[in-house]
GUVO-936110 format. One record per residue: residue number from 1; x, y, z of N, C-alpha, C, O, CB in turn. Coordinates in steps of 0.001 Angstrom, whole numbers, plus 500000, padded with zeros to 6 digits. Each point is the difference from the previous one (the first is absolute). Glycine has a CB too. Layout:
N
<node NUM,<X,Y,Z>,<X,Y,Z>,<X,Y,Z>,<X,Y,Z>,<X,Y,Z>>
...
END
This chain:
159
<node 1,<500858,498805,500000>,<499142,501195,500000>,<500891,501240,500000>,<500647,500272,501011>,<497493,498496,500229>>
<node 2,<501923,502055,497582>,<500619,500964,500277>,<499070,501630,500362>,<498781,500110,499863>,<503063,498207,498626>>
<node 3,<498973,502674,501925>,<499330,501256,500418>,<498887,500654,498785>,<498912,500527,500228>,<503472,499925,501322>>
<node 4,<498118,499378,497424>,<499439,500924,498776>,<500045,498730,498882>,<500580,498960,500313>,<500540,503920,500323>>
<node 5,<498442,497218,498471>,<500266,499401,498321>,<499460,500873,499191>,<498905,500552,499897>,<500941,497108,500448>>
<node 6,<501547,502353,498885>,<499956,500585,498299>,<498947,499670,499122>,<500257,499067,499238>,<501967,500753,500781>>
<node 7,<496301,500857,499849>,<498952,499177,499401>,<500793,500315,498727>,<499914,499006,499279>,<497548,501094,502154>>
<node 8,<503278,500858,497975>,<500153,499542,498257>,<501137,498837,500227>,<500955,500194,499248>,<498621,502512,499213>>
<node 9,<500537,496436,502160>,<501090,499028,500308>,<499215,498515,499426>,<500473,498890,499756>,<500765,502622,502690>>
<node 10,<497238,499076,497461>,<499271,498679,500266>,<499289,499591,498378>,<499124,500556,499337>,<500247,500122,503686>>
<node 11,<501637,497845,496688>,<498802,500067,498510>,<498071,500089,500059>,<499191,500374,499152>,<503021,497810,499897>>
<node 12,<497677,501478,501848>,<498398,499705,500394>,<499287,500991,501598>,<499442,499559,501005>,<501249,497418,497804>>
<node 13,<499593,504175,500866>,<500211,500876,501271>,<498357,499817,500607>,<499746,500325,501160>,<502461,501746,497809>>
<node 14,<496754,497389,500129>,<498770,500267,500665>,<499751,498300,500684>,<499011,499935,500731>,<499909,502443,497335>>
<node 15,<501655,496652,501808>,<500143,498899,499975>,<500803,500454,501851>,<499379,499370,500856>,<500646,499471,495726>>
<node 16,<500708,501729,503819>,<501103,500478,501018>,<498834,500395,500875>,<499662,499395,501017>,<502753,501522,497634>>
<node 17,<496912,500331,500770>,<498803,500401,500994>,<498989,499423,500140>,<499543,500285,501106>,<500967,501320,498605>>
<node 18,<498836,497684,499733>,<499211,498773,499759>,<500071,498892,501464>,<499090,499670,500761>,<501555,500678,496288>>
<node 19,<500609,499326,502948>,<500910,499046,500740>,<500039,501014,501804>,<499590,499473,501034>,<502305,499362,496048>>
<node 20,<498569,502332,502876>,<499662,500664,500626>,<498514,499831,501047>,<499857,499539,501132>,<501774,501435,497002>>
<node 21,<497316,499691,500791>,<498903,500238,500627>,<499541,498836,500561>,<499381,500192,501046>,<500199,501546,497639>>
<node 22,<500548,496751,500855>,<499800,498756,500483>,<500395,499643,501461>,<499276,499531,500877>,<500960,500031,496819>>
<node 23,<501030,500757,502360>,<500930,499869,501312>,<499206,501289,501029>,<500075,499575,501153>,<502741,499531,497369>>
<node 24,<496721,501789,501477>,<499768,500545,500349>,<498715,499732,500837>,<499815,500065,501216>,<501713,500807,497248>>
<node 25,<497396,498710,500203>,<498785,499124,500638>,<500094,498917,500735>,<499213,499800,500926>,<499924,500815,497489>>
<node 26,<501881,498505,501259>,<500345,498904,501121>,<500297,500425,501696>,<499466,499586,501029>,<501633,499285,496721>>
<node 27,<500136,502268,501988>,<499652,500546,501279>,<498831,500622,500989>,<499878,500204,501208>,<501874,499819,497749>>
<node 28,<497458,500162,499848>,<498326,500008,501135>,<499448,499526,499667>,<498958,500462,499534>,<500630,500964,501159>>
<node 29,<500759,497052,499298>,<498934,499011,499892>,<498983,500308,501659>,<498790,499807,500113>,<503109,498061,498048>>
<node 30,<498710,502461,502550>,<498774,500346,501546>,<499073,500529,499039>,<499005,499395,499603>,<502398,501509,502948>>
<node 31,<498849,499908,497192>,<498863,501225,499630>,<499193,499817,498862>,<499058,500773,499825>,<502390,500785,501021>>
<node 32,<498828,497344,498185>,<499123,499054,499138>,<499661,501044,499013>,<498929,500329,499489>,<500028,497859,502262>>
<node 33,<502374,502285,498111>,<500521,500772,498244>,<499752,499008,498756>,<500225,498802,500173>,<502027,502534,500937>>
<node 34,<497413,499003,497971>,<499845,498942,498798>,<500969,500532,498987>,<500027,501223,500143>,<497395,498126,500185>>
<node 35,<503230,500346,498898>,<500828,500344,499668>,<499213,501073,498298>,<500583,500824,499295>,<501233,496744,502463>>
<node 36,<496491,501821,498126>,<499442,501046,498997>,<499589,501149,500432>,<499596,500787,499144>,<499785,497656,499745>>
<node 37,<500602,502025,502691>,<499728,501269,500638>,<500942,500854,500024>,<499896,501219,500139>,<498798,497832,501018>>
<node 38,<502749,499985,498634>,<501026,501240,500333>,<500713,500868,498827>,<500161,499554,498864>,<500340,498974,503127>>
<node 39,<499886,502708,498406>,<500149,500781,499526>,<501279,500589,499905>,<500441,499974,501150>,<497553,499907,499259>>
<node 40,<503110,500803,498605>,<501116,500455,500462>,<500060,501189,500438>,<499504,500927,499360>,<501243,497768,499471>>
<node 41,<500007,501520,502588>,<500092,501768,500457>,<501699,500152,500286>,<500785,499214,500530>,<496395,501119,501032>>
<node 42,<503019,501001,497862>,<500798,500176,499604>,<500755,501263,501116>,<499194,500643,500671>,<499691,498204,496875>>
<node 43,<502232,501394,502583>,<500721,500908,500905>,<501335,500882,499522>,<501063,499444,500275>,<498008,498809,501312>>
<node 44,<501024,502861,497830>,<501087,500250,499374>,<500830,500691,501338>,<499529,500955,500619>,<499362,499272,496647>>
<node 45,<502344,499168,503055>,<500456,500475,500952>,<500626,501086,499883>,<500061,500799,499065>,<499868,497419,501541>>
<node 46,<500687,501765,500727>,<500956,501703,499581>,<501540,499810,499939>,<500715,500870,500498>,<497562,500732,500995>>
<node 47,<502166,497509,498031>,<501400,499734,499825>,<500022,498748,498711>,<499051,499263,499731>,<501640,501466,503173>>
<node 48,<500688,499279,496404>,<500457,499026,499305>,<500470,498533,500632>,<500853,499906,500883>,<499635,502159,497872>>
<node 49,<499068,497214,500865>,<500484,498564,500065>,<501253,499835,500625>,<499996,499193,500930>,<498867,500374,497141>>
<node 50,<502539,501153,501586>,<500828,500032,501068>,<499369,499804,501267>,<499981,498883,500516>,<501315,502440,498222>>
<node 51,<498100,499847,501895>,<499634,500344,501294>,<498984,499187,500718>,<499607,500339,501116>,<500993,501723,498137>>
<node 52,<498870,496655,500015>,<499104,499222,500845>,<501121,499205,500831>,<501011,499348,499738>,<496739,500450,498538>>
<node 53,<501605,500563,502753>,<500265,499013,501101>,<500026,498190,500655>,<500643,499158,500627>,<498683,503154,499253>>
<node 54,<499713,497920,499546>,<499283,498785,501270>,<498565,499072,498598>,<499065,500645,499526>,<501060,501742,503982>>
<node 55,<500094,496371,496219>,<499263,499298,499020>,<498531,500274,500599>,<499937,500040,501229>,<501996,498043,498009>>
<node 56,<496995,502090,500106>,<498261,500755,500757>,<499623,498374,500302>,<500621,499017,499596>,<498120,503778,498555>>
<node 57,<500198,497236,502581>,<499317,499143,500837>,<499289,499228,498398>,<500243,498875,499563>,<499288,502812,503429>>
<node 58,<499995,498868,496699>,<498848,499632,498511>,<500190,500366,498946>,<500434,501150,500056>,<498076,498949,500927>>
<node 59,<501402,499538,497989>,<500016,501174,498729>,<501423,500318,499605>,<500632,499266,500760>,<497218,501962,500097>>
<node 60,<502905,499330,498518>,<501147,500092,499212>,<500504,501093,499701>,<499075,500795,499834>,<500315,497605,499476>>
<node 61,<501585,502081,500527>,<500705,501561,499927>,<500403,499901,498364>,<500756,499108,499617>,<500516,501277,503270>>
<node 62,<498264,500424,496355>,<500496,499754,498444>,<500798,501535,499666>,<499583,501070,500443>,<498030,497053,498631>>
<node 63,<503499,501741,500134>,<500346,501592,499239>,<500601,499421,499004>,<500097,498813,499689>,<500354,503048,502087>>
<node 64,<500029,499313,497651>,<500707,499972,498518>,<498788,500423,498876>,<500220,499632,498846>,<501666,498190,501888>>
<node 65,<496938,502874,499506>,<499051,500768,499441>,<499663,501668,499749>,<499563,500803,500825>,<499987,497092,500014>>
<node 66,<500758,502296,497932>,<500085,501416,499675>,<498399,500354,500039>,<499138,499122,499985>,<503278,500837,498432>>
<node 67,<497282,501551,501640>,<498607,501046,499529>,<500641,500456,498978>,<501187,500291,499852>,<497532,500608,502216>>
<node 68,<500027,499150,496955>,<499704,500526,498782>,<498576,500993,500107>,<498868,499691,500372>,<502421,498048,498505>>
<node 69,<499273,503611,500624>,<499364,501106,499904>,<499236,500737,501343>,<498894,500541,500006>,<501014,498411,497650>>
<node 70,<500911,500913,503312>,<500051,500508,500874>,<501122,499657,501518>,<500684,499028,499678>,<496993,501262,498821>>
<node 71,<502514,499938,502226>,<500713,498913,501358>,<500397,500329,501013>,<500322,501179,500142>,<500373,497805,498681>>
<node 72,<499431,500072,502279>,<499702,500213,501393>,<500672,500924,500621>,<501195,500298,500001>,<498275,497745,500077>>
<node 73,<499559,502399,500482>,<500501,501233,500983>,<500375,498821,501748>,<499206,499534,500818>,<498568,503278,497662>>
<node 74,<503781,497107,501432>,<500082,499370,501324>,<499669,500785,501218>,<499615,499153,500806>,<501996,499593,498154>>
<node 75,<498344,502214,501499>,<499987,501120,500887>,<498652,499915,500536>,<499796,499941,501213>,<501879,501518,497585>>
<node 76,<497106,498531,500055>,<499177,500319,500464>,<498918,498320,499813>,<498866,499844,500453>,<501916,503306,499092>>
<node 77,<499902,495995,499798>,<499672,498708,499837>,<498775,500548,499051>,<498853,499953,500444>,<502080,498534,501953>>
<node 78,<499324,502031,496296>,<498855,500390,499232>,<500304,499593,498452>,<501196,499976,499709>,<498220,502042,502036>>
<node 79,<499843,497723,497433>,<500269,500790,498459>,<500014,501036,499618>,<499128,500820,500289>,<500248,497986,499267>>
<node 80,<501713,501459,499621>,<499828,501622,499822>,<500662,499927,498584>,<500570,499032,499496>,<499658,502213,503202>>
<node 81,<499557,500045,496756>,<500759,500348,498656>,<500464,499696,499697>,<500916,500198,500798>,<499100,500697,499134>>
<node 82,<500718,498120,498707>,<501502,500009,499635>,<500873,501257,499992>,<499595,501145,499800>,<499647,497101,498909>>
<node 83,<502206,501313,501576>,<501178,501220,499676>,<500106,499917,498767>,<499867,498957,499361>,<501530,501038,502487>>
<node 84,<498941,501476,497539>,<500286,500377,498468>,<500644,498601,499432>,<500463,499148,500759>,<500082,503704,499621>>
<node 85,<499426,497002,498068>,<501203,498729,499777>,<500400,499335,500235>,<501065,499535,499594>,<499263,500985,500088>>
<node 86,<498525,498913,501596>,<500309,498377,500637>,<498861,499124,499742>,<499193,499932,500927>,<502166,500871,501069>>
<node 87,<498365,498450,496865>,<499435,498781,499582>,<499600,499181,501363>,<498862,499731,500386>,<502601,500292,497291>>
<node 88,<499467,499737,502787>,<499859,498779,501290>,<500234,500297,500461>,<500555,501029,499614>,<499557,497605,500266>>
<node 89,<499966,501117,501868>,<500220,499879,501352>,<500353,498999,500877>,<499051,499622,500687>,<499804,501685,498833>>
<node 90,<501914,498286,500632>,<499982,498926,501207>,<499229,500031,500983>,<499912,500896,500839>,<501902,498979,498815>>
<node 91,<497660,499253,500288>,<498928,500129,501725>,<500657,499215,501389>,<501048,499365,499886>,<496437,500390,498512>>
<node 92,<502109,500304,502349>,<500310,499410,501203>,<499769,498804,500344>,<499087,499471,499364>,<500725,502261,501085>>
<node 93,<500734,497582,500408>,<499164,498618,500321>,<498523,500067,500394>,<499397,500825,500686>,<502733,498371,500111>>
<node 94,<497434,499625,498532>,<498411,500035,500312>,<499574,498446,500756>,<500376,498891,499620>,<499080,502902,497945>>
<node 95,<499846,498453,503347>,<499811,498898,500954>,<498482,499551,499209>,<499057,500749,499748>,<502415,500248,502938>>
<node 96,<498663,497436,497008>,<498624,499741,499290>,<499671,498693,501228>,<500879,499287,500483>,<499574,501458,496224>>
<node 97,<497978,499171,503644>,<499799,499029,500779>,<498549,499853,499439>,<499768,500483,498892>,<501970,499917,503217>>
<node 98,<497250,498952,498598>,<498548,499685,499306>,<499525,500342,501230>,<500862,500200,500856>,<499132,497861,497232>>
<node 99,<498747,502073,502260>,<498941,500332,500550>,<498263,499705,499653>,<499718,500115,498807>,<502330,501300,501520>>
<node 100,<497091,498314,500372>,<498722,500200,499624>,<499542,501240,499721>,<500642,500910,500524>,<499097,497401,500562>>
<node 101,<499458,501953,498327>,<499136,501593,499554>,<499587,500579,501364>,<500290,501124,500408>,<498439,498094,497145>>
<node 102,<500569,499872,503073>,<499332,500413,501402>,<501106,500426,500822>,<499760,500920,500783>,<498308,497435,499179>>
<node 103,<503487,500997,500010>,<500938,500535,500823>,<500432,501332,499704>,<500229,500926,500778>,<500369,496957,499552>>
<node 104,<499493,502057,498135>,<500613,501077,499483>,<499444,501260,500254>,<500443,501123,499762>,<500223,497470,498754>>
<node 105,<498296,501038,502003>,<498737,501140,500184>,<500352,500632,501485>,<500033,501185,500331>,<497788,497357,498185>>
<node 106,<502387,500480,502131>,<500315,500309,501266>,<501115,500279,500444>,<500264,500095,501199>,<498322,498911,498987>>
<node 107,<502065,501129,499038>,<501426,500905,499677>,<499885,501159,500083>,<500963,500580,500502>,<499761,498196,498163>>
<node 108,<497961,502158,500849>,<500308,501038,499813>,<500770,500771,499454>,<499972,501038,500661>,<499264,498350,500401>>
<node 109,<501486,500717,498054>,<501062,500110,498877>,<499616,501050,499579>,<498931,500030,499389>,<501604,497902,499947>>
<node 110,<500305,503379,500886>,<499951,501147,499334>,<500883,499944,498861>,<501201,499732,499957>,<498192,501381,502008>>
<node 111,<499289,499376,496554>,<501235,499991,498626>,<499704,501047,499247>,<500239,500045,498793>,<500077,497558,500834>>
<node 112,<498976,503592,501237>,<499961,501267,499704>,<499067,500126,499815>,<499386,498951,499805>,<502145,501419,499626>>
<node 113,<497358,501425,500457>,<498644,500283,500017>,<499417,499370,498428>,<498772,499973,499931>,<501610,502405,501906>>
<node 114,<500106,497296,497351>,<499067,499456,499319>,<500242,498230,499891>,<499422,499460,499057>,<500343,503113,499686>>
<node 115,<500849,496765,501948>,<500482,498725,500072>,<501063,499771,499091>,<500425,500960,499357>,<497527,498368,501359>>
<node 116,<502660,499278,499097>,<501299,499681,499754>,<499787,500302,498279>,<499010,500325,499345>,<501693,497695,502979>>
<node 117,<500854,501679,497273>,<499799,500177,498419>,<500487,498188,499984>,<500856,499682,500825>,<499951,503662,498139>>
<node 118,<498797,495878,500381>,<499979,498741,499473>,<501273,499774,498513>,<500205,500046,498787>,<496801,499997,502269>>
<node 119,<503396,499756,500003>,<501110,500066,499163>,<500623,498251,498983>,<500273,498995,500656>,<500290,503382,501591>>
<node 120,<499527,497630,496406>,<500670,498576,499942>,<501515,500093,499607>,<500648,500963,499587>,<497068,497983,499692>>
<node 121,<502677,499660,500995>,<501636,499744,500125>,<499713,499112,499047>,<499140,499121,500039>,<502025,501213,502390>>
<node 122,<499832,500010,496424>,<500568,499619,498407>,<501309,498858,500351>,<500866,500130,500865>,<498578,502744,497777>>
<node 123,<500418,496262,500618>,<501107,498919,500148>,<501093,501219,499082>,<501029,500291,500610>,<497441,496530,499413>>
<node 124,<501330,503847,498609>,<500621,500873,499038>,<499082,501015,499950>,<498853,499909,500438>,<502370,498489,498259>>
<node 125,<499318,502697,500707>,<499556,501247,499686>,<499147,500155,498826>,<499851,501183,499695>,<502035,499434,501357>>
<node 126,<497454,498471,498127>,<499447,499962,499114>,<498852,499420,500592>,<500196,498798,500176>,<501570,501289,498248>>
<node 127,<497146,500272,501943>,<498816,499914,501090>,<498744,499328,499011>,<499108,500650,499455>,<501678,501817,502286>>
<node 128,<499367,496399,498212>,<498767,498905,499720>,<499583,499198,501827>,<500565,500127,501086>,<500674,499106,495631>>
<node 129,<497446,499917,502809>,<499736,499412,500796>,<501111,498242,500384>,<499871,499411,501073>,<497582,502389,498137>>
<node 130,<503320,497801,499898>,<501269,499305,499632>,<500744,499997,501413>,<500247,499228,500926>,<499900,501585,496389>>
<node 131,<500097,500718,502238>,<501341,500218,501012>,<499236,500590,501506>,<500705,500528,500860>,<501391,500315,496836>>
<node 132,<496670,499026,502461>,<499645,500756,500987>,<500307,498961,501268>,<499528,498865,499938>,<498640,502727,498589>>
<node 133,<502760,498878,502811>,<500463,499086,500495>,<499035,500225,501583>,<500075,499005,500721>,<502584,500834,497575>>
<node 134,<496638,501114,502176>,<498824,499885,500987>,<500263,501426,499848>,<500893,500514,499327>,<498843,497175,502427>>
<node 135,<498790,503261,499422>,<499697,500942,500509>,<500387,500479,501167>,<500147,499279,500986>,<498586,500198,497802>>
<node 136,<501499,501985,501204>,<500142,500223,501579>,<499550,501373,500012>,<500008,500703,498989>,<502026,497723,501718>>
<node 137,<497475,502055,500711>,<499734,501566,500149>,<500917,500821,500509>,<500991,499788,500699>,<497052,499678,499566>>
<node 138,<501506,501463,499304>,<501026,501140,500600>,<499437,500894,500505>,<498795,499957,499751>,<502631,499811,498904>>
<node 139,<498957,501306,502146>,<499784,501222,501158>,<500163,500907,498953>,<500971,500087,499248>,<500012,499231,503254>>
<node 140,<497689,501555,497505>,<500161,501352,498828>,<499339,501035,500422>,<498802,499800,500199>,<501268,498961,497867>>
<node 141,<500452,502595,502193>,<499312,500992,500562>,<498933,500405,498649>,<499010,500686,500253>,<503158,500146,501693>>
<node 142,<498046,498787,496869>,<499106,500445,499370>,<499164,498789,499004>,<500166,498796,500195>,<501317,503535,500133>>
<node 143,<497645,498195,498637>,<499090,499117,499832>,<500467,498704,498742>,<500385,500219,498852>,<497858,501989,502062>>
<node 144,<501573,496484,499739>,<500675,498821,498942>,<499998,500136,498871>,<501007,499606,499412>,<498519,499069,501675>>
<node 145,<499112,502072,497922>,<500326,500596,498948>,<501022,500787,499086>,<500307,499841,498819>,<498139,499738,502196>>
<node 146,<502027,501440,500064>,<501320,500399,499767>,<500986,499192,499706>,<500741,500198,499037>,<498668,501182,502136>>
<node 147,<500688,497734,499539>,<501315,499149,499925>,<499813,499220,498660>,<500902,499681,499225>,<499502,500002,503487>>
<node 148,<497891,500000,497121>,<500219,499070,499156>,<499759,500330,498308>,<499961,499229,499041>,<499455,499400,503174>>
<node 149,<500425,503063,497885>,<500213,500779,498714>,<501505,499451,499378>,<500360,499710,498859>,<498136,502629,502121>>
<node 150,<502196,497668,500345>,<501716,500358,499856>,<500239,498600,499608>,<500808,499768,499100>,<499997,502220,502872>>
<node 151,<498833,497465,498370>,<500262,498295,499350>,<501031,499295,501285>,<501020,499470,499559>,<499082,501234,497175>>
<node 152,<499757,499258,504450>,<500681,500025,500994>,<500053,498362,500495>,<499025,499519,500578>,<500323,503183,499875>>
<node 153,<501615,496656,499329>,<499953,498170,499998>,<501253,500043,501182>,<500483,501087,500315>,<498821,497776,496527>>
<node 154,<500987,500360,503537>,<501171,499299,500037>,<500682,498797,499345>,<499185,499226,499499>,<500136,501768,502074>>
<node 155,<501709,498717,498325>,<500619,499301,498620>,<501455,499093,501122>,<500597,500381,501007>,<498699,502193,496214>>
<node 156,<500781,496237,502008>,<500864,499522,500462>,<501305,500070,499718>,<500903,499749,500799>,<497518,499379,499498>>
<node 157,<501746,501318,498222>,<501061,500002,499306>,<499889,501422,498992>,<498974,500432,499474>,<501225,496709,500804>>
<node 158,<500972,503340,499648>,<499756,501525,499053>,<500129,499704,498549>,<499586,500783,499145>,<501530,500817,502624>>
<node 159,<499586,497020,497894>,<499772,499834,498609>,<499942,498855,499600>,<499804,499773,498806>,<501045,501903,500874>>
END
């Protein structure tokens, strides 16, 4: 078990999270999770993969994933603008684990006044349903539309 994995490392990266969310449901087998209820929730931390510490209880630490047409504001743990003449971004490590809807709910999860922007992660930068490798949300002070005028993905690989 290591701290983080390189999802563009993985020929079958949704096959990885897949495998994931399973292990996950096994661990609450108490709580009589089914493995068609669960759901992936996602955590973009505030540091790079260097800086993890300690392997998480559940769920999996992934990086090596750029933003396209816009990217993370670490400071304020947000999306925000792209910088002039930067195509991509490196993002941060992102902690992926599964959950039920009903939990997720009870999370309470602030992802800004108009809710999260839904973001998908591209195996490549050429954005079919092919290469589409899962979903995740993101924290946006403004409205998901915006983001998704801008064409705002994350991508595993820049070329």
């Amino acid at each position: 078990v290591m701290k983080s994995y390189w999802l563009s490392g993985f020929t079958n990266a949704q096959g990885f999270l897949t495998g994931m969310r399973q292990e996950v449901t096994r661990q609450h087998k108490k709580d009589q999770w089914a493995l068609d209820d669960v759901i992936s929730h996602t955590e973009v931390l505030a540091h790079d993969m260097e800086r993890i510490r300690d392997v998480p209880e559940e769920g999996q630490n992934i990086h090596g994933l750029f933003i396209e047409g816009g990217r993370w504001n670490r400071q304020e743990a947000k999306l925000d603008e792209s910088e002039p003449k930067k195509l991509f971004m490196a993002m941060p490590a992102i902690f992926v684990t599964a959950t039920t809807a009903r939990d997720m709910k009870a999370m309470g999860l602030n992802y800004g006044p108009f809710g999260p922007y839904n973001s998908a992660v591209y195996k490549y930068p050429k954005r079919n349903d092919r290469y589409l490798i899962f979903r995740l949300l993101l924290k946006t002070e403004l409205h998901p539309f915006h983001w998704k005028l801008r064409g705002v993905c994350l991508i595993a690989q820049t070329e």
